[in-house]
Each structure stands twice: as structure tokens, then as C-alpha cells.
C-alpha positions as a Markdown table, in Angstrom:
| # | Residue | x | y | z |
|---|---|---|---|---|
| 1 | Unk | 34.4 | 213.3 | 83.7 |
| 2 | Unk | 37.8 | 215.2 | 84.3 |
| 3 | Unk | 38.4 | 216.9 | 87.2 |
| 4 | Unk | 38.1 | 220.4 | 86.9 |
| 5 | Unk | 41.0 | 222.1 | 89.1 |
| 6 | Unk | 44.7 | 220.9 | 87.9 |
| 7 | Unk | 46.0 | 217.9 | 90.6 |
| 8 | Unk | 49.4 | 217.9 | 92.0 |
| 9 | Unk | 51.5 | 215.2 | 90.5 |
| 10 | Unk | 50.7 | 212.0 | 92.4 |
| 11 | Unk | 53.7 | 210.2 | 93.8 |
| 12 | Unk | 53.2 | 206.7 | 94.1 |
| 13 | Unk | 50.1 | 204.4 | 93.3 |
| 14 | Unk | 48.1 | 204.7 | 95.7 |
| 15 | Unk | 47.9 | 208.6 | 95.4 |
| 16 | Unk | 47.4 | 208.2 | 91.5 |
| 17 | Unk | 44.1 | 205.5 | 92.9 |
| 18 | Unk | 43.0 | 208.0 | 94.9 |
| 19 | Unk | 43.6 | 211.6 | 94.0 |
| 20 | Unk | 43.1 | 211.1 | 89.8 |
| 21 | Unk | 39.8 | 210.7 | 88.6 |
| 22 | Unk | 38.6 | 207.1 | 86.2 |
| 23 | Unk | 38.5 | 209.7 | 83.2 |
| 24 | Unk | 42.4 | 211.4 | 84.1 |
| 25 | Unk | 43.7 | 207.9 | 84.8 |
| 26 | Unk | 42.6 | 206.8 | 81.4 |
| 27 | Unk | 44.0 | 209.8 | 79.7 |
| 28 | Unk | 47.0 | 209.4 | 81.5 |
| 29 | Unk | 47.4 | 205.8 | 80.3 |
| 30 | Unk | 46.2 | 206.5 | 76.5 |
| 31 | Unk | 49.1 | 209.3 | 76.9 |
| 32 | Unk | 51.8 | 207.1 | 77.8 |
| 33 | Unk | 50.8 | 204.1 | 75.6 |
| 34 | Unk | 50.5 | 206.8 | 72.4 |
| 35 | Unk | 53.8 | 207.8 | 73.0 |
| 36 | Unk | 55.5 | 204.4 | 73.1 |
| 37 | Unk | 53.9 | 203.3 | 70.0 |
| 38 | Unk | 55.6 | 206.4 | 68.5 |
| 39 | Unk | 58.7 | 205.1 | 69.8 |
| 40 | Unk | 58.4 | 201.8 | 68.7 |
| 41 | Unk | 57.7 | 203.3 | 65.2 |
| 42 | Unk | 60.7 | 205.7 | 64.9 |
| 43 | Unk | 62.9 | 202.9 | 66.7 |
| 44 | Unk | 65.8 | 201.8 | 63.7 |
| 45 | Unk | 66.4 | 198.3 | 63.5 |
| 46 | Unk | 69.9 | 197.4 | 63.9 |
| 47 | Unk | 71.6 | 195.0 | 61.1 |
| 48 | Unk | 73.7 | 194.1 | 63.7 |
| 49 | Unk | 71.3 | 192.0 | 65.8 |
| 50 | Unk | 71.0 | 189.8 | 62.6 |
| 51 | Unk | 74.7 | 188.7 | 61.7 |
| 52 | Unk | 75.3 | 185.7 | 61.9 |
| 53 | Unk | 79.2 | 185.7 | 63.7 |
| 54 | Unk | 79.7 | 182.2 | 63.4 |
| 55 | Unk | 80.1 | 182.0 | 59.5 |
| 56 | Unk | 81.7 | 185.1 | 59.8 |
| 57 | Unk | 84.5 | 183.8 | 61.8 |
| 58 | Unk | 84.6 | 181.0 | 59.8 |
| 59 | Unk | 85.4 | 183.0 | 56.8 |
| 60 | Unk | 88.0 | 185.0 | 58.1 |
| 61 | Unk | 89.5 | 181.7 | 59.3 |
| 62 | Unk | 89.7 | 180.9 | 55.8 |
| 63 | Unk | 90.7 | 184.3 | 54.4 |
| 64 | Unk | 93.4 | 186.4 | 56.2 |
| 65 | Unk | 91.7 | 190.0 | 56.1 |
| 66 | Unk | 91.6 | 192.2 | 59.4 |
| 67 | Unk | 88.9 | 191.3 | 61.8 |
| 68 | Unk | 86.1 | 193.9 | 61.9 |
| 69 | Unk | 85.2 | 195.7 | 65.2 |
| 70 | Unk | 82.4 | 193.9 | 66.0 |
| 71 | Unk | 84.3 | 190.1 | 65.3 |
| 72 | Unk | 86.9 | 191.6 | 67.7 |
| 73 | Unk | 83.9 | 191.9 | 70.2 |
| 74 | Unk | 83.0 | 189.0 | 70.1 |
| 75 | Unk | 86.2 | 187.3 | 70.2 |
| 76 | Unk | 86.9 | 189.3 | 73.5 |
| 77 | Unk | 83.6 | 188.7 | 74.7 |
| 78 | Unk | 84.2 | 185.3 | 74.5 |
| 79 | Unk | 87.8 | 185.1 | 76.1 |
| 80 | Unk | 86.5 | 186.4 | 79.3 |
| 81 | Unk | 83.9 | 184.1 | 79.6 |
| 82 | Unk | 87.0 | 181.4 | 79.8 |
């Protein structure tokens, strides 16, 4: 059952325990959990989480084109780790 008269906005745990009803707490949490599934959904996978750098490097090695911006990353990243 909800609770009938609007609750102030609980500020820690405890409160949320005590001062929201079984029924608000579980629309609260089907809420929150809703609205990060959306987000997963809408989130873009970036192609740059899957390049292999390694072979990339490799290849410019070989071939003398300009480094892309995300090879010079890396390459800088890596110098300060030295």
C-alpha cells in the first residue's frame, strides 16, 4: 500500500527504512532500475574500445603515414609510465 500524504525526501538509509513504506521503496527501486536499463540501451558502443594498437603500431612502423590521434595517446601514455 502507498502511503497516502507525499514524504519529504529521505536523506540517508536509515530514513528511506524508516519513513518510506515496503510498497514506495519498491517503486522507488523499479524506478531507478527502469531508468538504467534505458541507459544501458541508448548507451553507443565505442569502436575505440576494440582496436587493437598493437598491430596498429606495428603497421605504421612499417609504413611512414602520420600517427593518428589516438596512436599518439597511446604512445604518450606509455612514455610516462617510463
Amino acid at each position: 500500500q502507498y502511503s497516502g500524504q507525499p514524504v519529504d525526501v529521505p536523506q540517508n538509509h536509515k530514513r528511506a527504512v524508516c519513513d518510506l513504506t515496503v510498497a514506495d521503496r519498491l517503486a522507488l527501486y523499479d524506478y531507478v532500475v527502469g531508468t538504467l536499463n534505458q541507459q544501458k540501451e541508448s548507451a553507443a558502443a565505442s569502436d575505440d574500445l576494440y582496436v587493437d594498437l598493437v598491430s596498429k603500431l606495428q603497421k605504421d612502423e612499417k609504413q611512414n603515414e602520420p600517427k593518428s590521434h589516438l596512436e599518439r595517446m597511446a604512445e604518450m601514455r606509455d612514455y610516462k609510465r617510463r
